[in-house]
Backbone as CSV, one residue per row, in Angstrom:
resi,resn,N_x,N_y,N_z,CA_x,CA_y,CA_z,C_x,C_y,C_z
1,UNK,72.633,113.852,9.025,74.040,113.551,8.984,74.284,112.519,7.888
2,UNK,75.478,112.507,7.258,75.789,112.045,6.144,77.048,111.172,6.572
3,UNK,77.107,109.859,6.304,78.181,108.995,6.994,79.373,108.734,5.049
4,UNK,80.252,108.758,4.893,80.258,108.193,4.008,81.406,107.199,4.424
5,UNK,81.107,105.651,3.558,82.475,104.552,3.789,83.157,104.545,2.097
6,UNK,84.048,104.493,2.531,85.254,104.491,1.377,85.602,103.239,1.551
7,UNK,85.662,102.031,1.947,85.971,100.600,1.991,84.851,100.026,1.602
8,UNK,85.163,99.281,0.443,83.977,98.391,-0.353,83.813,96.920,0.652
9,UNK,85.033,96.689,1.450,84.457,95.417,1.477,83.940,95.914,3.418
10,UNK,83.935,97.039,4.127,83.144,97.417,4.663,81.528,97.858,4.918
11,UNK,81.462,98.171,3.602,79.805,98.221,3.245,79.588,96.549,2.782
12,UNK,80.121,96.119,2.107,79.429,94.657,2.128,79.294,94.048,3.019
13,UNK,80.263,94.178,4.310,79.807,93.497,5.612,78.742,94.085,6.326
14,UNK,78.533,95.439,6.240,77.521,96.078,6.348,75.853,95.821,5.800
15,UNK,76.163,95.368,4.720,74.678,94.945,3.895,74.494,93.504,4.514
16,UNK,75.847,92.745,4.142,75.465,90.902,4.756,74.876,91.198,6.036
17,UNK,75.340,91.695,7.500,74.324,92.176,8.188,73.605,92.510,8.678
18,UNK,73.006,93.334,7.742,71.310,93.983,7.567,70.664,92.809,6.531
19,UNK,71.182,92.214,5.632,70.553,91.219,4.783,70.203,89.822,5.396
20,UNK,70.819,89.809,6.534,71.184,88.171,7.426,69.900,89.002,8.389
21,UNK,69.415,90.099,8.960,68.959,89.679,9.534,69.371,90.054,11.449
22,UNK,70.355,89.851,10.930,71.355,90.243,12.416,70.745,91.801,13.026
23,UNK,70.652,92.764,11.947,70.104,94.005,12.162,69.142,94.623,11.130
24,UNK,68.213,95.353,11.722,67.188,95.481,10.580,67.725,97.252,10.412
25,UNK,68.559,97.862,10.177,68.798,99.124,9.809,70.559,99.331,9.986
26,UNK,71.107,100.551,9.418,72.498,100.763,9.536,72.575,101.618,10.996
27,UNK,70.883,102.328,11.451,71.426,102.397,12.722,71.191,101.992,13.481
28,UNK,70.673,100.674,13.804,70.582,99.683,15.117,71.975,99.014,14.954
29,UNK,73.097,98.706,13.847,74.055,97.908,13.872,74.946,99.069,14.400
30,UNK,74.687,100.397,14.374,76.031,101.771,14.454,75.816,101.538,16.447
31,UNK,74.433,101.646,16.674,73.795,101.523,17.918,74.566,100.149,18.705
32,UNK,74.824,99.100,18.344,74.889,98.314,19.146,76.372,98.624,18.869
33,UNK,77.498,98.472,17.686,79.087,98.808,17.802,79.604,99.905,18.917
34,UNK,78.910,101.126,19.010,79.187,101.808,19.994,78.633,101.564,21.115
35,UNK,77.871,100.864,21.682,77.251,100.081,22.903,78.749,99.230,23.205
36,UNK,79.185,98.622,22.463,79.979,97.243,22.579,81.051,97.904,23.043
37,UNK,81.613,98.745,21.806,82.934,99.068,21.795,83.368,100.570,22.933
38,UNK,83.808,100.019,24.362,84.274,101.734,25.047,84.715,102.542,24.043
39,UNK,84.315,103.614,24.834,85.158,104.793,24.435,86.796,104.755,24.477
40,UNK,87.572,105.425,23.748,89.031,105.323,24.416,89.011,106.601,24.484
41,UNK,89.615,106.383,25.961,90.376,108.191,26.452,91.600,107.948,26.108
42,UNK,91.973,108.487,25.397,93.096,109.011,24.771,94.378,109.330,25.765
43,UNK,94.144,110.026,26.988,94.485,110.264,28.469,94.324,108.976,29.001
44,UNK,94.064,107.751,28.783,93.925,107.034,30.371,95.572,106.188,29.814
45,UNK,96.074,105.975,31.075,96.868,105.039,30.811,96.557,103.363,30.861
46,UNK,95.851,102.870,31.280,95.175,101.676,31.380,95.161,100.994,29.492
47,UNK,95.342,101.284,28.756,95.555,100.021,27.771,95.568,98.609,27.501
48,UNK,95.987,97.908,28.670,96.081,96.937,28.424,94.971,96.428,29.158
49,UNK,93.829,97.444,29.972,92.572,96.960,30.273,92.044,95.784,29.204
50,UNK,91.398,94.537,30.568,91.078,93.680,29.014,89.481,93.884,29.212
51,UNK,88.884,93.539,28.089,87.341,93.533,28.041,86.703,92.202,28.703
52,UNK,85.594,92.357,29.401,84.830,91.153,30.076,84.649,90.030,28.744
53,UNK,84.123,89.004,28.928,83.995,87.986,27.700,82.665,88.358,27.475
54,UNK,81.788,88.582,27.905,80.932,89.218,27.089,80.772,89.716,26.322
55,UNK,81.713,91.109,26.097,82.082,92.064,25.431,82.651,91.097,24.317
56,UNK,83.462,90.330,24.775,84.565,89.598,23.792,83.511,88.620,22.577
57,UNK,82.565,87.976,23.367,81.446,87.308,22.489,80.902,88.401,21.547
58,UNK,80.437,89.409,22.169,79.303,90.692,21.173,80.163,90.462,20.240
59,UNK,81.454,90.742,20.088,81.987,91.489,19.146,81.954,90.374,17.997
60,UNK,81.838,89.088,18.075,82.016,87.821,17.824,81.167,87.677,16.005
61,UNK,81.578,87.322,14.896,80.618,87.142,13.985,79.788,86.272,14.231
62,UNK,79.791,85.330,14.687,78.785,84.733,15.212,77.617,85.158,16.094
63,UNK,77.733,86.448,16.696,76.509,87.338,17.198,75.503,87.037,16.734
64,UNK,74.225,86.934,17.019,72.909,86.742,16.450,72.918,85.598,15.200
65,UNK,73.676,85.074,15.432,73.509,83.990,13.899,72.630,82.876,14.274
66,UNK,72.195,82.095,15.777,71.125,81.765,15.570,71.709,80.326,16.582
67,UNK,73.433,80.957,16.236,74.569,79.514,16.921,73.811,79.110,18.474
68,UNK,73.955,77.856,18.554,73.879,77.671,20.237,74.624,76.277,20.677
69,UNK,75.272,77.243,21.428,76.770,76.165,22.013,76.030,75.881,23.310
70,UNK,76.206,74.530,23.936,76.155,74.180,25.139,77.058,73.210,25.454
71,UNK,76.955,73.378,27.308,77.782,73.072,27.758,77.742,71.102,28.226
72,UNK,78.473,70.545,27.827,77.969,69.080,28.068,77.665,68.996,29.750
73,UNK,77.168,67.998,30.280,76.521,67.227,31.727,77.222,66.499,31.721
74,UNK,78.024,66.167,31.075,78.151,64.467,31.830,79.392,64.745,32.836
75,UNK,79.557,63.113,33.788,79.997,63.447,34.412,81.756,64.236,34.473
76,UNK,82.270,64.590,35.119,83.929,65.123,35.094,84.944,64.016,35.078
77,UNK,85.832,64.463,34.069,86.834,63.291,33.646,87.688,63.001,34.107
78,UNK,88.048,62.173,34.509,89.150,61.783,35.434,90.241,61.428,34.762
79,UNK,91.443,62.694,34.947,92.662,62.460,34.030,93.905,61.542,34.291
80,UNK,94.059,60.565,33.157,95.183,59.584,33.211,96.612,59.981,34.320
81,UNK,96.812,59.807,35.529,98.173,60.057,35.536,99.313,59.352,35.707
């Protein structure tokens, strides 16, 4: 099968990537977008279904970049009232 992209600055996000590292081929990155992204039935009425935050992170450029957010300990703040 023969994919072709007509958007230049689609294949460059495509190469950054596979060049970063993020994915080592065009089809482990095709593999994980359709993992991420449902299907749409065309038929469902549900639209305004929202996606889990999970989903919402994958989709995230920051995916695999290496980021690591944590959550602070200390204790809970007690707001001025």
């Amino acid at each position: 099968m023969t994919i072709e992209i007509h958007e230049p600055e689609l294949e460059q996000r495509i190469q950054q990537l596979i060049c970063s590292g993020a994915y080592s081929s065009v089809e482990e990155l095709l593999r994980w977008a359709l993992n991420v992204t449902p299907a749409k039935d065309p038929l469902s009425s549900s639209a305004t279904e929202r996606e889990s935050l999970g989903a919402f992170l994958r989709r995230s450029p920051l995916w695999r970049s290496g980021l690591e957010i944590e959550r602070l300990k200390d204790e809970p703040r007690v707001p001025e009232l």
